[in-house]
C-alpha positions as CSV (number, residue, x, y, z in Angstrom):
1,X,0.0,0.0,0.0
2,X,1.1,3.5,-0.9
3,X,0.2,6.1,1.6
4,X,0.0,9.6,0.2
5,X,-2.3,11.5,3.3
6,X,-2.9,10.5,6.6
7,X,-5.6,11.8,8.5
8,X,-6.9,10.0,11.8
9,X,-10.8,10.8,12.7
10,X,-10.8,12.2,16.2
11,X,-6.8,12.7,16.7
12,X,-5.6,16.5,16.3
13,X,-3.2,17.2,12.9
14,X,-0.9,19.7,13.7
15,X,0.3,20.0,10.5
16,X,1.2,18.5,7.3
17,X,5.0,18.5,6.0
18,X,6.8,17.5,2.7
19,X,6.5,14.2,3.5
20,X,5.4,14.0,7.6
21,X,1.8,13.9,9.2
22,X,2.5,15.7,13.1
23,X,-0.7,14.8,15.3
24,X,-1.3,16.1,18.8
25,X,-1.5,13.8,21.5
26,X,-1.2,16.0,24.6
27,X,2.5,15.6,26.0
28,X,3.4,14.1,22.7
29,X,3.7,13.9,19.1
30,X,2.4,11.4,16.9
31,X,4.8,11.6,13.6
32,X,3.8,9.4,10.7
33,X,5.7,8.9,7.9
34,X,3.4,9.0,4.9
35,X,5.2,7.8,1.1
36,X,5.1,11.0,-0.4
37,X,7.9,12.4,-2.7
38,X,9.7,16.1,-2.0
39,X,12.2,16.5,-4.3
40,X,13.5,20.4,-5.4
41,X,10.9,21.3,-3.0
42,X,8.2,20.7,-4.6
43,X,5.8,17.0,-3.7
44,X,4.5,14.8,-6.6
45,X,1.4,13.6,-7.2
46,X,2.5,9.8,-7.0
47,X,4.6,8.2,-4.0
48,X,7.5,5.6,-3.6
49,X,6.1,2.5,-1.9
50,X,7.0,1.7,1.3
51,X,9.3,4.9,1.8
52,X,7.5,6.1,4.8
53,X,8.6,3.0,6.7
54,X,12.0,3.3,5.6
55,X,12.2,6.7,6.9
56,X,10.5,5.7,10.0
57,X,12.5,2.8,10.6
58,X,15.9,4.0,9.9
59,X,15.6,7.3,11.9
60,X,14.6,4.6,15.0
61,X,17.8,2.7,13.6
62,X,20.2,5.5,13.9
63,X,19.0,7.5,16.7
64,X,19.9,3.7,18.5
65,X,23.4,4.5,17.4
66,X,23.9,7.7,19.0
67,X,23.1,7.1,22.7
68,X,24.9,10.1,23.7
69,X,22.3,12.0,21.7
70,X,19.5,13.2,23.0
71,X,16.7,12.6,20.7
72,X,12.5,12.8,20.1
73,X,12.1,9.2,20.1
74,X,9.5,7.2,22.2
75,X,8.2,4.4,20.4
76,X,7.5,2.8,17.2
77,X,5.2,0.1,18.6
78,X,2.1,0.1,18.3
79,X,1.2,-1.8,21.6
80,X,2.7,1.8,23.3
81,X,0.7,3.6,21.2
82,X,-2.7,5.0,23.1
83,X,-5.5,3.1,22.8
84,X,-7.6,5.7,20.6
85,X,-4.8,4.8,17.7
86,X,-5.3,1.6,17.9
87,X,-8.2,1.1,15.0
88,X,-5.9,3.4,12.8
89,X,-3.1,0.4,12.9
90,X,-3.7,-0.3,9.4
91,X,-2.1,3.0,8.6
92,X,0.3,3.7,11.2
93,X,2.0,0.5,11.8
94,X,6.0,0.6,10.4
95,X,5.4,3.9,9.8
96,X,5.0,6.1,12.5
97,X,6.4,6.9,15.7
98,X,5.5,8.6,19.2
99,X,7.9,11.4,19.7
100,X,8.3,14.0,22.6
101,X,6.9,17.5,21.9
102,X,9.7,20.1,21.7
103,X,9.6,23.5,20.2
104,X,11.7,23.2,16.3
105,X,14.3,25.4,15.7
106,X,13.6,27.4,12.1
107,X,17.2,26.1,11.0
108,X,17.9,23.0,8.6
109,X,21.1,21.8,9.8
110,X,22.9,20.9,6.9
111,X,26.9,19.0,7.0
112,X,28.6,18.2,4.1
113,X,31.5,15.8,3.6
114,X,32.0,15.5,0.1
115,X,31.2,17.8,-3.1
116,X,28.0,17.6,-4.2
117,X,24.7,18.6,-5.4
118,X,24.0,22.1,-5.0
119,X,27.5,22.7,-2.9
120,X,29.2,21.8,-6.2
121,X,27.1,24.5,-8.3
122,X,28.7,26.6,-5.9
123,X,31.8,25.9,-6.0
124,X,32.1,25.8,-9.5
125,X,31.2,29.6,-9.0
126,X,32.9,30.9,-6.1
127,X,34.7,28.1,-4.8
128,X,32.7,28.3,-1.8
129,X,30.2,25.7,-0.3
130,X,27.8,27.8,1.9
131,X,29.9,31.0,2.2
132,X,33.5,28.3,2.9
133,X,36.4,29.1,1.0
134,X,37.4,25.9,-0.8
135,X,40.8,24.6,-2.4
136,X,41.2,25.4,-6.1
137,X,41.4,22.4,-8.9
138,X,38.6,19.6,-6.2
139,X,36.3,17.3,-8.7
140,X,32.5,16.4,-8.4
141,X,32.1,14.2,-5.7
142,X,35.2,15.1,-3.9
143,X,36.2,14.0,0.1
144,X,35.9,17.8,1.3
145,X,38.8,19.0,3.9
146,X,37.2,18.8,6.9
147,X,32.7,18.7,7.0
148,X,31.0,21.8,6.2
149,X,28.1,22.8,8.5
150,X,26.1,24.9,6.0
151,X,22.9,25.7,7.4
152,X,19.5,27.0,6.0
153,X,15.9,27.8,6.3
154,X,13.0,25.7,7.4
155,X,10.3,26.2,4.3
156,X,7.0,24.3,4.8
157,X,6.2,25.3,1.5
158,X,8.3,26.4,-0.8
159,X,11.9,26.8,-1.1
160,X,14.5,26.4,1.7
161,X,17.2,29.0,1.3
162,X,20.3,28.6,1.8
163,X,22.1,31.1,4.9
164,X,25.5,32.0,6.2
165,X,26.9,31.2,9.7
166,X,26.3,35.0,10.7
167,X,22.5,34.7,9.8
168,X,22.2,31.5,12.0
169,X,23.4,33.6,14.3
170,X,21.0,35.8,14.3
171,X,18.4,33.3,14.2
172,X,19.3,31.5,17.3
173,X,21.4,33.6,19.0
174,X,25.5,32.3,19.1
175,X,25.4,30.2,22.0
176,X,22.4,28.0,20.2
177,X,24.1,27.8,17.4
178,X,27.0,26.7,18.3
179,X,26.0,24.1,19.8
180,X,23.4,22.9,17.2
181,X,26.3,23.1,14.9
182,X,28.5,21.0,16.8
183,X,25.6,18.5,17.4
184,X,25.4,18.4,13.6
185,X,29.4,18.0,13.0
186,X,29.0,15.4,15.5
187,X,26.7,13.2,14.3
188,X,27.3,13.5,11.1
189,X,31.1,12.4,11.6
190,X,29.9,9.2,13.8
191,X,27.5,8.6,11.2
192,X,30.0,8.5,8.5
193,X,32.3,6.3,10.3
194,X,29.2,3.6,11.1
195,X,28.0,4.0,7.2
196,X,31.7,3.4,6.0
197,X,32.2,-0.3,7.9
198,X,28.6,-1.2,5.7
199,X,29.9,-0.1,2.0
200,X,28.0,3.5,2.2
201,X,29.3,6.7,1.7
202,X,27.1,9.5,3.4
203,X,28.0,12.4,1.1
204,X,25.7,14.8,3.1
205,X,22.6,15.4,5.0
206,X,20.6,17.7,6.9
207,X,19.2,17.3,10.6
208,X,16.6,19.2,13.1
209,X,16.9,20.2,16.3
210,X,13.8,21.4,18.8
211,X,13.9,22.2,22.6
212,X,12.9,19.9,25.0
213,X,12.7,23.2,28.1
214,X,16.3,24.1,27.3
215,X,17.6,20.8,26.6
216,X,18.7,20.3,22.7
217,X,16.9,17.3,21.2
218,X,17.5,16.0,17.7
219,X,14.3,15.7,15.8
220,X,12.4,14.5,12.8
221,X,14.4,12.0,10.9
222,X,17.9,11.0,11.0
223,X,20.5,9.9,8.5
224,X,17.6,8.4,5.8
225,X,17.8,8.4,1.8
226,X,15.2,11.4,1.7
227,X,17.5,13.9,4.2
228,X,21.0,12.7,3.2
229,X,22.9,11.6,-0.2
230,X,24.3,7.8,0.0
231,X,26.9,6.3,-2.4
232,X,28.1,3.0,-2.1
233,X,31.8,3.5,-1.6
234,X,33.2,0.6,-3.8
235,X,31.5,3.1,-6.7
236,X,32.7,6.3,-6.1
237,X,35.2,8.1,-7.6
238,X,36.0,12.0,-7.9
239,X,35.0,13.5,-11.1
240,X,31.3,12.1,-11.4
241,X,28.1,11.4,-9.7
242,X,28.2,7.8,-8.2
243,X,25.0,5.8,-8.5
244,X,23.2,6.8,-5.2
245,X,20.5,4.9,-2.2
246,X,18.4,8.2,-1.8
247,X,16.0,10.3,-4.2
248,X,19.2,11.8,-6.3
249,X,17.8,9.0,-8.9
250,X,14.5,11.0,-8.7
251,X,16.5,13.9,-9.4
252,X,18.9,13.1,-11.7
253,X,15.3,12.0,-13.9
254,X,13.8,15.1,-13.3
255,X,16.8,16.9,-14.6
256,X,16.1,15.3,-18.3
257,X,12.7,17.0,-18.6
258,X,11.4,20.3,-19.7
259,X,10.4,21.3,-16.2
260,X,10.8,24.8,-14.4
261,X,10.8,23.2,-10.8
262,X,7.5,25.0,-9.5
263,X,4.7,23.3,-8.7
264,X,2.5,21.8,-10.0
265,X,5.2,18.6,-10.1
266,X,5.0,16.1,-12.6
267,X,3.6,12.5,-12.3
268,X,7.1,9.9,-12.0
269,X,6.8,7.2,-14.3
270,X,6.3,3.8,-12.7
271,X,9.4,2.4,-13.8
272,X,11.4,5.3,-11.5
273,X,8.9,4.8,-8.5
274,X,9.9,1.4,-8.3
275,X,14.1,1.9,-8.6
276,X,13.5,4.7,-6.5
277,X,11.6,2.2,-4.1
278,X,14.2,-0.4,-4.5
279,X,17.1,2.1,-3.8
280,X,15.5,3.3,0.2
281,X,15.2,-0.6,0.6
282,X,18.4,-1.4,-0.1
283,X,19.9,1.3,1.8
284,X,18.1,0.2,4.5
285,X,18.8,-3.6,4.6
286,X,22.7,-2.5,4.0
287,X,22.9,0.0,6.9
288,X,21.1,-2.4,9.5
289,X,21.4,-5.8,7.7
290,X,17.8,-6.4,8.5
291,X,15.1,-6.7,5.9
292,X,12.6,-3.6,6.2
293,X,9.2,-4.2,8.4
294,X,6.0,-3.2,6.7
């Protein structure tokens, strides 16, 4: 079953994301993860089987990882789930998750290992990434220096944009900010190291942060195909785009057509909805060597 909406008789919706259904449930969050497609901001009319519960369980995977992390997490089973969600099971099992209600920080916080994407655009420019001077004469795909904490805004709609150290700054003030950006450097660099011993190269990818009173908390989703970019490592090689376990296949398809990426976004052809669903599966069976729960 695809799920493309999510709405549960009787439960509060908070909101509806990209991708994520947020219901109120008092102290906390219900967040289910529904298998629709965000790709240059914009959501498509058709979704990637099974993607939801990917993202749901990989974020459960990885927060696991980081212990010394405080995170949203409570449960992903439904027996903990209150007893009014239970005749939504259908829906929510594999795919959502209890989470504790914290206040989000208006930042994406976006780290970046390797040359990529957008960061390579701008490099090719100004031979920066995110306002950082750069080396001359680095390729596509390239191991960076050091990781780049390049953060942004948080667009519900719309385009995120892209914003310099000094406007998170001004955002969350500098002690906040530094330490969401050494939270990010973090677990970014653990998550790297874990990734590396299963094949996978995590190029880059973007995290949340809320507060829990004045506690930092990671939040939303962690280290999945939809918020990072994952190459296997035995393919990559400076100087091109290595085949990819995330929604840079998407892309890299959507780049081929006569399309001004605004909305309204075009219907994927089946045959890319299914690699694209084959590519979050695989990911996730090589990251936890288990085979996905639906």
């Amino acid at each position: 079953m695809t799920l493309l909406a999510c709405d549960l008789p009787g439960i509060t919706k908070l909101c509806s994301g990209k991708v994520r259904e947020v219901f109120d449930l008092g102290d906390e969050i219900l967040l289910v993860a529904t298998d629709r497609l965000s790709a240059f901001d914009c959501v498509f009319p058709n979704g990637i089987p099974g993607k939801g519960a990917v993202l749901t369980q990989l974020s459960q995977w990885w927060f696991a990882q980081f212990p010394q992390v405080p995170n949203h997490f409570i449960s992903d089973a439904m027996e903990d789930f209150p007893k009014e969600l239970k005749p939504f099971a259908d829906q929510l099992a594999g795919r959502s998750m209890l989470v504790k209600k914290t206040r989000p920080l208006p930042v994406e916080c976006v780290v970046r290992g390797y040359l990529a994407g957008s960061g390579w655009k701008e490099y090719q420019t100004c031979r920066t990434v995110g306002g950082h001077p750069l080396p001359p004469g680095l390729q596509n795909a390239d191991l960076l220096p050091a990781p780049l904490f390049t953060p942004s805004t948080k667009a519900a709609k719309g385009h995120d944009e892209n914003i310099d150290w000094g406007q998170c700054v001004e955002l969350l003030g500098k002690s906040l900010a530094e330490k969401v950006r050494a939270a990010s450097l973090a677990i970014y660099t653990s998550g790297l190291a874990i990734a590396a011993e299963k094949g996978i190269i995590i190029a880059d990818t973007k995290f949340e942060f809320g507060l829990l009173g004045d506690e930092l908390i990671l939040i939303d989703e962690c280290l999945t195909p939809d918020s990072s970019r994952f190459w296997p490592a035995a393919s990559w090689a400076p100087g091109a785009n290595p085949p990819s376990y995330d929604k840079q296949f998407v892309r890299d398809y959507l780049e081929t057509l006569a399309w001004d990426k605004t909305p309204p976004a075009p219907i994927l052809p089946e045959e890319v909805v299914l690699k694209t669903a084959e590519k979050y599966r695989e990911a996730y069976r090589l990251l936890t060597g288990s085979k996905l729960a639906l």
